[in-house]
C-alpha positions as CSV (number, residue, x, y, z in Angstrom):
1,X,161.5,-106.1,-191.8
2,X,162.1,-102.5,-192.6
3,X,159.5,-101.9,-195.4
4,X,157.0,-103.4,-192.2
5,X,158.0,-100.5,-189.5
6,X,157.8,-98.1,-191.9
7,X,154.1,-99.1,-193.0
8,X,153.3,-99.5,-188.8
9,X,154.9,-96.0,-188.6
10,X,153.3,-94.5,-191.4
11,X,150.0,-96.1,-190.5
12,X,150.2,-95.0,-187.0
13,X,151.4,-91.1,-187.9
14,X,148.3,-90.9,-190.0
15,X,145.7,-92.5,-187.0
16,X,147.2,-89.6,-185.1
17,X,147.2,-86.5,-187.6
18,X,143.2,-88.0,-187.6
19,X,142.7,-88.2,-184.1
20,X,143.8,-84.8,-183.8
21,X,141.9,-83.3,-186.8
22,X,139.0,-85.0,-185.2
23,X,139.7,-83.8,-181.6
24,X,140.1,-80.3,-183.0
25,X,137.1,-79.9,-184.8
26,X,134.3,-77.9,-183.4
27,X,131.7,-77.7,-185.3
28,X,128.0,-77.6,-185.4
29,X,127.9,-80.7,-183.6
30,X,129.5,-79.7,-180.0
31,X,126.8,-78.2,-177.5
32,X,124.2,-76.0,-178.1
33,X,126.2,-73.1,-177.2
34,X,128.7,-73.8,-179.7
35,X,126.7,-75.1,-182.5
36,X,125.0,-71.3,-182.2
37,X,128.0,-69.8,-182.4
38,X,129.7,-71.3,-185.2
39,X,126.2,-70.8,-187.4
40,X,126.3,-67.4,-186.6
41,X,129.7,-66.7,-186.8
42,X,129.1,-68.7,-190.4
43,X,126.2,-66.9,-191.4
44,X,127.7,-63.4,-190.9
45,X,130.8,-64.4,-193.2
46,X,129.0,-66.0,-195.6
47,X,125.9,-63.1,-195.7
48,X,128.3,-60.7,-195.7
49,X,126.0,-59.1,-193.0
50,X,126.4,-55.5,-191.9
51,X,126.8,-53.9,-188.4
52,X,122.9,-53.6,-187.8
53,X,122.5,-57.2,-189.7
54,X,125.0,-59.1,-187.5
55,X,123.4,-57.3,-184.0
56,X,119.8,-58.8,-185.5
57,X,121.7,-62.4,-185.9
58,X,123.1,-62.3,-182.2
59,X,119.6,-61.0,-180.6
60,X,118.1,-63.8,-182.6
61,X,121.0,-66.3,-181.2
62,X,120.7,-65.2,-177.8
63,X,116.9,-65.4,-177.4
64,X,116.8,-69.3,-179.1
65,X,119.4,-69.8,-176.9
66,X,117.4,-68.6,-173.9
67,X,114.7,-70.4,-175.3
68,X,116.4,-73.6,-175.3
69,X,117.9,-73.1,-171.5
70,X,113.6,-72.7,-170.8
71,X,112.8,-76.0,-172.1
72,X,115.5,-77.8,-170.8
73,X,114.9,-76.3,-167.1
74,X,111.4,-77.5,-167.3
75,X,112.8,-81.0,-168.1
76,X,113.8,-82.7,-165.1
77,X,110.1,-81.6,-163.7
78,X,107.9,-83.2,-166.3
79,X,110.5,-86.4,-166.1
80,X,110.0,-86.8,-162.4
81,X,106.2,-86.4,-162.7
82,X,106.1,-88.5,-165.7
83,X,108.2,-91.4,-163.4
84,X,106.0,-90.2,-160.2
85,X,102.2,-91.6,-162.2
86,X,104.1,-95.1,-162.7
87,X,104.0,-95.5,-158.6
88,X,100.4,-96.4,-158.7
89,X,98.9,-100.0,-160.3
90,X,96.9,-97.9,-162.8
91,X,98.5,-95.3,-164.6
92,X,96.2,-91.9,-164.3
93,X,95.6,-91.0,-167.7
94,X,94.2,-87.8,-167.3
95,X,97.4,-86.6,-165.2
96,X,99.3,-87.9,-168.6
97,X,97.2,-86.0,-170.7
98,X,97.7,-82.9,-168.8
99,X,101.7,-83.2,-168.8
100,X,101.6,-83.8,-172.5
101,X,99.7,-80.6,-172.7
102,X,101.8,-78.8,-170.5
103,X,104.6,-79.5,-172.1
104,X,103.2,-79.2,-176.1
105,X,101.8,-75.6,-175.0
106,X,105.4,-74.5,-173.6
107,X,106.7,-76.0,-177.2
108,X,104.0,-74.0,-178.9
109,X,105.2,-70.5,-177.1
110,X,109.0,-71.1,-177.5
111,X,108.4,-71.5,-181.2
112,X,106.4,-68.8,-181.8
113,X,108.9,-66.6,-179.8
114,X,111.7,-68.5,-181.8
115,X,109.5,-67.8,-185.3
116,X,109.1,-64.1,-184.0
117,X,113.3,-63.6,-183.7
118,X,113.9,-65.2,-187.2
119,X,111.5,-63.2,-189.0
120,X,113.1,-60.0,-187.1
121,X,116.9,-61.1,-188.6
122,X,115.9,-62.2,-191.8
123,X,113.6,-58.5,-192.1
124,X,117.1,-57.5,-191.7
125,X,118.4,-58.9,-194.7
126,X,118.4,-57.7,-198.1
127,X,117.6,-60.1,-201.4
128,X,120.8,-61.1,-202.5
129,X,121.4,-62.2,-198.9
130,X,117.7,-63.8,-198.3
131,X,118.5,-65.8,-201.7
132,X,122.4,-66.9,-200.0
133,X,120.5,-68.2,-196.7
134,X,118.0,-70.3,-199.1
135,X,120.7,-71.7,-200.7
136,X,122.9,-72.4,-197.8
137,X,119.5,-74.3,-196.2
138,X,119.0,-75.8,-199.4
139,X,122.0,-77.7,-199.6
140,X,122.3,-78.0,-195.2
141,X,119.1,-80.4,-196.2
142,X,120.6,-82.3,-199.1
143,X,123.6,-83.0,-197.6
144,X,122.7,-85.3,-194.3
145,X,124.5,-82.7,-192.8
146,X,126.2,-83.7,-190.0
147,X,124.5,-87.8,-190.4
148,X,128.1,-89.7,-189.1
149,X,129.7,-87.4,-186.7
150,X,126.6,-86.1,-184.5
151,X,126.1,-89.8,-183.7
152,X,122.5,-89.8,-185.8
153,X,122.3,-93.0,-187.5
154,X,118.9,-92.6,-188.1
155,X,119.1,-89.8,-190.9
156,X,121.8,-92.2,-192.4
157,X,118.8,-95.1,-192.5
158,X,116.1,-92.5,-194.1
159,X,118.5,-91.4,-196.6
């Protein structure tokens, strides 16, 4: 009977001490907000960036984020006029067609602006540094990342 309560206990301490490590973590897989953070702040420590080098990173997280708050804003828009052309018998093609497009060329600007504030921070960088940030996305890729804990079954099925 005693060898029992202690396994319970022992089993039960370590569900806790994992719940909490769990509950504490932060990561890249929290909001938007945070997962920019914790790359930047991750990329400056691990680049070893300088002053002018770490301002470049922030301008470039500040403007995806800003980028990403224009997208989502024209979300709920598209959505309702995308649910607004199923109130007819027929749906209106062209009308779908031109959301589609609306929404591909707003896609198109925000990356070019996003592809614009990359190339400005990693401009910024020197070669030893360019060579650290290829490696770090080297092995981001290989490693399904964050395939369990984001909730993203489907890059644990194509892997």
């Amino acid at each position: 009977m005693g060898k029992t309560i202690l396994i319970i206990i022992a089993v039960l301490a370590l569900l806790l001490i994992s719940g909490l490590a769990i509950a504490h973590f932060k990561g890249y897989c929290g909001w938007p907000e945070a997962r920019m953070a914790w790359v930047a702040k991750r990329l400056g420590s691990k680049l070893e960036l300088d002053e002018t080098q770490q301002t470049q990173l922030m301008q470039f997280k500040d403007q995806a984020l800003e980028i990403l708050h224009g997208i989502r804003d024209g979300r709920p828009a598209t959505t309702d006029a995308a649910i607004a052309l199923l109130d007819n018998p027929r749906l209106d093609r062209e009308q779908a067609r031109r959301l589609l497009h609306d929404k591909q060329t707003r896609l198109a600007s925000a990356a070019e602006q996003l592809v614009e504030a990359f190339a400005d921070f990693s401009d910024s960088l020197n070669d030893t540094q360019r060579g650290k940030l290829q490696e770090m996305i080297r092995r981001h890729r290989d490693s399904g990342h964050c395939r369990f804990a984001c909730n993203r079954p489907e890059t644990a099925i194509q892997q």
